[in-house]
C-alpha positions in Angstrom: -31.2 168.4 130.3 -28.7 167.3 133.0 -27.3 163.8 133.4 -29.9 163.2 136.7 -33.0 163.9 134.9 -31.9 162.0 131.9 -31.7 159.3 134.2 -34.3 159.4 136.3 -36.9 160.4 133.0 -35.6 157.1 132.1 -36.7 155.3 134.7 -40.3 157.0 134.9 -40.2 159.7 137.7 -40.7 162.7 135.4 -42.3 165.2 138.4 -42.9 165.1 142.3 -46.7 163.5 141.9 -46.7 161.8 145.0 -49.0 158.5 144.3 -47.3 158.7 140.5 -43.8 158.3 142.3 -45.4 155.6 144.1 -46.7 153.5 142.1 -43.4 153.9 139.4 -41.6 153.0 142.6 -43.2 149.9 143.2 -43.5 148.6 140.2 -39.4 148.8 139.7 -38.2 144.9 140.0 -35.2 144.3 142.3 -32.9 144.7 139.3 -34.4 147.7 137.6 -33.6 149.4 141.6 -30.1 148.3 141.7 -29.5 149.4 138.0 -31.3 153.0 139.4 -29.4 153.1 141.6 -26.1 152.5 140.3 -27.1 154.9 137.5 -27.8 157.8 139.4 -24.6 156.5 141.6 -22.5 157.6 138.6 -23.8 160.6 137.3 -23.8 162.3 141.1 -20.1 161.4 141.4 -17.6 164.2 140.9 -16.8 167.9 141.2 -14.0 170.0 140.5 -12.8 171.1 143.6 -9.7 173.4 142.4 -11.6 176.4 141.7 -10.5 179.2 144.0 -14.4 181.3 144.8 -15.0 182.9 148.1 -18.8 181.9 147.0 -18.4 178.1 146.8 -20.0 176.0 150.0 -19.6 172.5 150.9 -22.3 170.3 153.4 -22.5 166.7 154.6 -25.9 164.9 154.8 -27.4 166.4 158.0 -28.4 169.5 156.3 -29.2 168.1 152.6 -31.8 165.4 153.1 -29.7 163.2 155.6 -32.3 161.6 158.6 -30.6 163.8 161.1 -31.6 165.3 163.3 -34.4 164.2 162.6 -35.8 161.6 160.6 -39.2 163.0 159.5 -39.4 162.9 155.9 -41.2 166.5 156.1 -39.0 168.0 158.3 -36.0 166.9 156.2 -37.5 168.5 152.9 -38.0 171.8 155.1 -34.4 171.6 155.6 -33.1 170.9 152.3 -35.3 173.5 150.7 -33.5 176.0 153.7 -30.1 174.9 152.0 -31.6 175.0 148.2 -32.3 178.5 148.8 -29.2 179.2 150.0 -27.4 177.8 147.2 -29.7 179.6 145.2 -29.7 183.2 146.2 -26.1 183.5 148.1 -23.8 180.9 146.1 -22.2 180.4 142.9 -21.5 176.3 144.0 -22.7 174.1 146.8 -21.4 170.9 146.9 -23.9 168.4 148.9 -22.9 164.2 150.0 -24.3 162.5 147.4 -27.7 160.7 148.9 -26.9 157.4 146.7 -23.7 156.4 149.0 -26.1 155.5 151.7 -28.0 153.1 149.1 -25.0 152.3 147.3 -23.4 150.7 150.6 -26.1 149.0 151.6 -26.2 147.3 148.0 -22.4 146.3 148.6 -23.4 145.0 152.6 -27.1 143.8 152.9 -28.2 143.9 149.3 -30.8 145.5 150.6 -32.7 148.8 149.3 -35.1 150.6 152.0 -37.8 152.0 149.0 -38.9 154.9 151.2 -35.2 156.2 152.0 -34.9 155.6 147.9 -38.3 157.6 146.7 -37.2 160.5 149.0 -33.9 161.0 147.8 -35.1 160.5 144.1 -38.1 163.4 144.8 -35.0 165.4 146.0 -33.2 165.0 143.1 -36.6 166.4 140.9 -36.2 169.0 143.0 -32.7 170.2 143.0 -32.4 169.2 138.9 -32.8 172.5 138.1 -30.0 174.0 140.4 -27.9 170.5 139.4 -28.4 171.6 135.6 -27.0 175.4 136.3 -24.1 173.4 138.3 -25.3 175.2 141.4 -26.0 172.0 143.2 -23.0 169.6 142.8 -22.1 166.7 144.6 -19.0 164.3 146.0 -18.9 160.6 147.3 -17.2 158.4 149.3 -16.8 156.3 147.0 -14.3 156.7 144.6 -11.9 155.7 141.2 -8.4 156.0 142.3 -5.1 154.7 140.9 -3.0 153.0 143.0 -0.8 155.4 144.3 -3.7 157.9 145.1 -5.6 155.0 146.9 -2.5 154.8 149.1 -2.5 158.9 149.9 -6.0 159.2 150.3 -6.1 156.0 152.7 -3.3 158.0 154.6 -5.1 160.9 154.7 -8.8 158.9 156.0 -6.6 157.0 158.4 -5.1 160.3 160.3 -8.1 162.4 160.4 -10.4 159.2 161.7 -7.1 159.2 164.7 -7.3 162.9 164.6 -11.3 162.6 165.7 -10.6 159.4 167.5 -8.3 161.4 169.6 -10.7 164.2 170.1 -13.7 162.0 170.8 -14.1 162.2 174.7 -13.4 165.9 174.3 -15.7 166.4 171.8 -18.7 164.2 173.4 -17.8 166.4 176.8 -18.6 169.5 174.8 -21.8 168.3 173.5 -23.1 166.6 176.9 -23.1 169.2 178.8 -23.9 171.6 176.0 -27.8 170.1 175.4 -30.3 169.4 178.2 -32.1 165.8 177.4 -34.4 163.6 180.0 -36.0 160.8 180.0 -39.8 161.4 179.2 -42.8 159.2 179.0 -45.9 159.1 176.4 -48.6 157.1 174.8 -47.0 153.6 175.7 -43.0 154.6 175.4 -40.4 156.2 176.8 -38.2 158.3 175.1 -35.3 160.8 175.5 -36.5 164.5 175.2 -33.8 167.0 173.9 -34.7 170.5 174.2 -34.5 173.1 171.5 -31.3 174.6 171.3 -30.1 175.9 168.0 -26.5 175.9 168.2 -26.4 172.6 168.5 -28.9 172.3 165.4 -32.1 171.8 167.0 -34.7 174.1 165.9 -37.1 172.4 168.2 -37.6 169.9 171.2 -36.2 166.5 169.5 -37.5 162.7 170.8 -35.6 159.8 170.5 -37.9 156.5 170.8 -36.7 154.1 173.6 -36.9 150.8 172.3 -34.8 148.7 174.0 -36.8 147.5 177.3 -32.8 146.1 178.8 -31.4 149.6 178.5 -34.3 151.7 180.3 -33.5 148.4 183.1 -30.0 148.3 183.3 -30.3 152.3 183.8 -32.8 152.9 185.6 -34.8 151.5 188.6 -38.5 150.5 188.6 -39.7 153.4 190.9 -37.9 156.1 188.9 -39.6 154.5 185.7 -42.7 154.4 187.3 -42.4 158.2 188.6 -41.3 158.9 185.0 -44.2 157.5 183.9 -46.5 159.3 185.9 -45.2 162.5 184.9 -43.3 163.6 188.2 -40.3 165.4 187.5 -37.1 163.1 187.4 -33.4 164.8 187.2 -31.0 161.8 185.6 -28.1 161.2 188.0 -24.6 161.5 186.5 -24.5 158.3 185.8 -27.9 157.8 184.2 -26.8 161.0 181.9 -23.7 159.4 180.5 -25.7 155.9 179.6 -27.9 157.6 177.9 -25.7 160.1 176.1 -23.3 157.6 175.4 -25.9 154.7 173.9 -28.4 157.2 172.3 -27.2 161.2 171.9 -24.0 159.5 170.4 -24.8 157.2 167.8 -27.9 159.2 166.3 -26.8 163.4 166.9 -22.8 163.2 167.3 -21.7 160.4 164.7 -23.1 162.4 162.4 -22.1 165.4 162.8 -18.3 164.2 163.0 -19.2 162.3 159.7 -20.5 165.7 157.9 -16.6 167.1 159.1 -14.3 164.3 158.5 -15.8 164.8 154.5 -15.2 168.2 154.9 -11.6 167.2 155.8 -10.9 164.5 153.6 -12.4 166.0 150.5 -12.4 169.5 150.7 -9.3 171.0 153.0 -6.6 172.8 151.3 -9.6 174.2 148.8 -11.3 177.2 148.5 -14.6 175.5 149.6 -16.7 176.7 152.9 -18.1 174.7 155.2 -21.9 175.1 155.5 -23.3 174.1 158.7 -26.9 175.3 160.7 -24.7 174.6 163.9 -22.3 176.6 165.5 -21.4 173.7 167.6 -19.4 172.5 164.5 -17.1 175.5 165.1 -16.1 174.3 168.1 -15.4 170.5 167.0 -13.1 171.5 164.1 -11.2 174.6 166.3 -10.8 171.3 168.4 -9.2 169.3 165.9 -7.6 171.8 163.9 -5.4 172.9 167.1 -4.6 168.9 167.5 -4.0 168.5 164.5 -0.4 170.4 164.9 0.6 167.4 166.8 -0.1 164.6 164.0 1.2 164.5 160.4 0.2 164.4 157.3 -3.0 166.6 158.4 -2.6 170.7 158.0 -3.8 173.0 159.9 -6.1 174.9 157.3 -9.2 174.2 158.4 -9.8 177.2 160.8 -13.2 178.9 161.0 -13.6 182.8 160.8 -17.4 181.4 161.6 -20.4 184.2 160.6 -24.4 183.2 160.9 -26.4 183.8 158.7 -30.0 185.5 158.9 -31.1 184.6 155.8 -33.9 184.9 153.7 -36.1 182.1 153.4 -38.3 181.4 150.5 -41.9 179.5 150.7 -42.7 177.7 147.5 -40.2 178.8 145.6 -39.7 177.7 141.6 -36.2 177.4 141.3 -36.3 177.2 137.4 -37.9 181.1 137.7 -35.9 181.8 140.7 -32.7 181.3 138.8 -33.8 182.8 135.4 -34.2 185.9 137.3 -30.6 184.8 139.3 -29.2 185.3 135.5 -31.2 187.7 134.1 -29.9 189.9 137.0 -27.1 189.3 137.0 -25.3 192.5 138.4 -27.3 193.1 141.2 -27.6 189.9 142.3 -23.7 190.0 142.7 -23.4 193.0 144.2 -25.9 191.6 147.0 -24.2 188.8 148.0 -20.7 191.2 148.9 -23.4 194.2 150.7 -25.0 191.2 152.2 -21.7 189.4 153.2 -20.4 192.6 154.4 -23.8 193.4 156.1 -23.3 190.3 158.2 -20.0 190.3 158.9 -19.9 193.4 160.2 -23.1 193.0 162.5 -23.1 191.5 165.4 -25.1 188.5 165.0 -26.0 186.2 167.5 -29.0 183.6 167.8 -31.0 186.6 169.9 -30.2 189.1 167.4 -31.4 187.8 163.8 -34.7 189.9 164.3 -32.6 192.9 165.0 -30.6 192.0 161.5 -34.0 192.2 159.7 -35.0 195.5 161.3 -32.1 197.1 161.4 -29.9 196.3 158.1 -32.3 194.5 155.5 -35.5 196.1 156.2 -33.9 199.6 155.5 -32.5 198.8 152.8 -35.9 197.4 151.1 -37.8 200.0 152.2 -35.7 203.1 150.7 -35.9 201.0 147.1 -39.9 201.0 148.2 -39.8 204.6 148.8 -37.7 205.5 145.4 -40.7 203.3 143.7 -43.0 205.1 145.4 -42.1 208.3 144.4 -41.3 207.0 140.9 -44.5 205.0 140.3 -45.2 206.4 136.7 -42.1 205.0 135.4 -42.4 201.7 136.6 -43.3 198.7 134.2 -45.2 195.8 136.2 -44.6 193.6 133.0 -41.1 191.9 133.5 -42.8 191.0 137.7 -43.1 187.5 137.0 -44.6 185.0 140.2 -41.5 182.9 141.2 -42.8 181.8 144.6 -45.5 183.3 147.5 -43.8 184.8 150.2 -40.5 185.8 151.2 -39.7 186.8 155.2 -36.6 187.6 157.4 -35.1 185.4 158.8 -36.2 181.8 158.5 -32.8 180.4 157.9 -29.5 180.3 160.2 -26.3 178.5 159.2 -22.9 179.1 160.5 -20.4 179.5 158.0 -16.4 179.4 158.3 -13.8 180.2 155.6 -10.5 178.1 155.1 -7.4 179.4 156.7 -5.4 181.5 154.2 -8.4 182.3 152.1 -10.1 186.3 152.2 -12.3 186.5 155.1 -16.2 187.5 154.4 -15.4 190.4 155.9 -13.3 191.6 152.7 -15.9 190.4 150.1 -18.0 193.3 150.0 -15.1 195.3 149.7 -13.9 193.9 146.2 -17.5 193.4 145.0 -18.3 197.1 143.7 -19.5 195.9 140.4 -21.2 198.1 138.3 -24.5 197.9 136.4 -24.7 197.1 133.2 -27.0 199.5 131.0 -29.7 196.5 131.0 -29.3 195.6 134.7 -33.3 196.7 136.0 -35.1 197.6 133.1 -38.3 197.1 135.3 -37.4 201.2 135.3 -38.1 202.5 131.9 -36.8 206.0 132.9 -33.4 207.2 133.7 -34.8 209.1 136.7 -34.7 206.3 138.8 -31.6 204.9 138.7 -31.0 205.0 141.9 -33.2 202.2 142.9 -31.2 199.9 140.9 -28.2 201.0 142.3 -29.3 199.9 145.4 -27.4 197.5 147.6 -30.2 194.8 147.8 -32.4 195.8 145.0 -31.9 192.5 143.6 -33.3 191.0 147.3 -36.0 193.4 146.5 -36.4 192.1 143.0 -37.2 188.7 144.6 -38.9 190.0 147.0 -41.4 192.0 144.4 -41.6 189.0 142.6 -42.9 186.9 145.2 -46.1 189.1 146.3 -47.5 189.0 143.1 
């Protein structure tokens, strides 16, 4: 049992029961919540980061559970899960932003604990305990115990990389503005700011942002173009409309936190063999940007260039991650010789957001169906025993993240080309006959292996 479930067993959340969670939730007094939190505070903490793996992934909060972009609790499970099955079928670590900083700081600034923000993360938690307890799922925080002298180099290091950004700011905000389309819309009572899809920048679909503020929509716009936005007539912002609105709303609730999700990437993980995960391609851009400053300003390297590749990949609907990994382990081989065809596969592609369907068809799908035609011509030799139901279905491709190695580390490109590992003599004994050994010599008969697994 790891440290997390241990902890939250001990406070009463023991499974995802919605209402159960609830109620447990409610019935915590203020001090049994701060001494939850400050539990769970403690056993998230930490992470060795000095392991050199070409498979090891770090991600801020936008991606993990964070409320951006958006800040549907739904949505953000759909998201995690998208980076849980990642972690799960691709990487050997993934280090996520601990989700009890946010509480923890506003315990130190507003004693203050928003219960809803609280119950999701904890759900989370249930959820990912199973990848936490294999030390797939780690995590790193903000806050943490540092001797003197360390305090001081780390405090360097924060100070130049917030310049470094600082620096880069109106650069960076000019690359997103003119990068996403947004308007100002109207519906049931309020207006808001409509952002269409637009996936390199990470959204997957149209995004609103409520207006709340009656003196902003006033000091920006006139009554007749509110009233014609109202009305549903079509309304192009001027120039200046644009930048008041990007500046007091696309800033503080997209940007902010995408530069947050990098300067932890900086602070915490440069000069490792870490990778930064992201599902926008924008963030290659941003750290390009600051990596080419950062020549100018010391005490920051220069190792934080991308060699950026997107990933297609396979996306997993109600997936048990506790069967999901015991078949992870119990195939071992395979499954590592997937992740180099499959890093290879992509690398050598050439991906782009229109061209994820042509992935599927034209690398995975072949590859699945010439272990489905060795099966079929070896049905008799087949056992269906060791299929066990891990999830319902599996399809291509659900999931896209852009993904950049460190400066000075192998490329992704070479990690096929050192991964040639052999099969062990127990590696697929789902063939009880020698004949067919060429199915499990296949490139992504472990993929397949899930894949099998899941129709059942």
């Amino acid at each position: 049992m790891s440290k997390v479930k241990s902890v939250l067993e001990g406070y009463g959340f023991t499974s995802l029961g919605r209402e159960q969670n609830i109620k447990r939730i409610t019935e915590l007094s203020d001090s049994h919540l701060y001494d939850l939190i400050l539990a769970l505070f403690q056993v998230l903490d930490g992470g060795d980061y000095k392991n050199k793996s070409l498979f090891e992934f770090e991600t801020g909060r936008t991606i993990s559970g964070g409320a951006i972009p958006c800040s549907d609790f739904d949505c953000r499970k759909k998201q995690l899960k998208k980076t849980l099955d990642f972690a799960v079928l691709y990487a050997d670590k993934t280090s996520l932003k601990s989700p009890m900083d946010g509480h923890f700081n506003n315990l130190m600034e507003n004693s203050f604990i928003q219960l809803d923000e609280l119950l999701f993360d904890i759900e989370s938690l249930i959820t990912m305990e199973p990848l936490i307890e294999k030390g797939i799922i780690s995590f790193f925080s903000e806050y943490s115990c540092l001797c003197a002298d360390c305090y001081q180099q780390n405090k360097i290091k924060e100070n130049a990389i917030r310049e470094l950004i600082l620096n880069n700011e109106l650069k960076i905000n000019e690359l997103v503005k003119y990068g996403i389309q947004f308007e100002l819309s109207y519906q049931k009572d309020h207006y808001y700011i409509r952002i269409l899809k637009n996936l390199k920048y990470g959204f997957e679909h149209e995004m609103h942002i409520l207006i709340k503020d009656s003196t902003f929509l006033n000091n920006a716009f006139r009554r007749v173009e509110l009233e014609n936005v109202k009305n549903g007539r079509k309304y192009s912002l001027t120039k200046q409309q644009r930048d008041f609105v990007f500046d007091n709303y696309i800033v503080p609730v997209y940007v902010t936190p995408i530069l947050n999700d990098i300067f932890y990437s900086k602070l915490f993980f440069e000069g490792t063999s870490k990778t930064y995960l992201s599902n926008r391609s924008i963030d290659e851009e941003i750290i390009n940007m600051l990596s080419t400053s950062a020549r100018k300003i010391s005490n920051i390297s220069d190792e934080q260039i991308l060699d950026k590749v997107d990933y297609a990949f396979p996306y997993i609907e109600d997936s048990d991650y506790k069967k999901l990994i015991s078949l992870r382990e119990s195939e071992l081989a395979s499954f590592k010789i997937f992740r180099d065809e499959f890093s290879k596969d992509i690398k050598e592609f050439d991906m782009t957001k229109e061209s994820y369907e042509d992935f599927q068809r034209d690398i995975i799908q072949p590859k699945i169906n010439r272990i489905n035609t060795s099966i079929e011509k070896n049905k008799k030799y087949i056992s269906h025993q060791r299929l066990k139901n891990i999830g319902s279905n599996i399809v291509f491709p659900l999931i896209t993240f852009s993904v950049g190695k460190y400066y000075g580390l192998d490329t992704i490109a070479n990690i096929g080309l050192s991964g040639a590992i052999p099969l062990s003599n127990h590696i697929g004994k789902i063939l009880e006959k020698p004949k067919s050994f060429e199915v499990k010599d296949e490139d992504y008969y472990f993929l397949w292996r899930v894949q099998e697994s899941f129709s059942k």
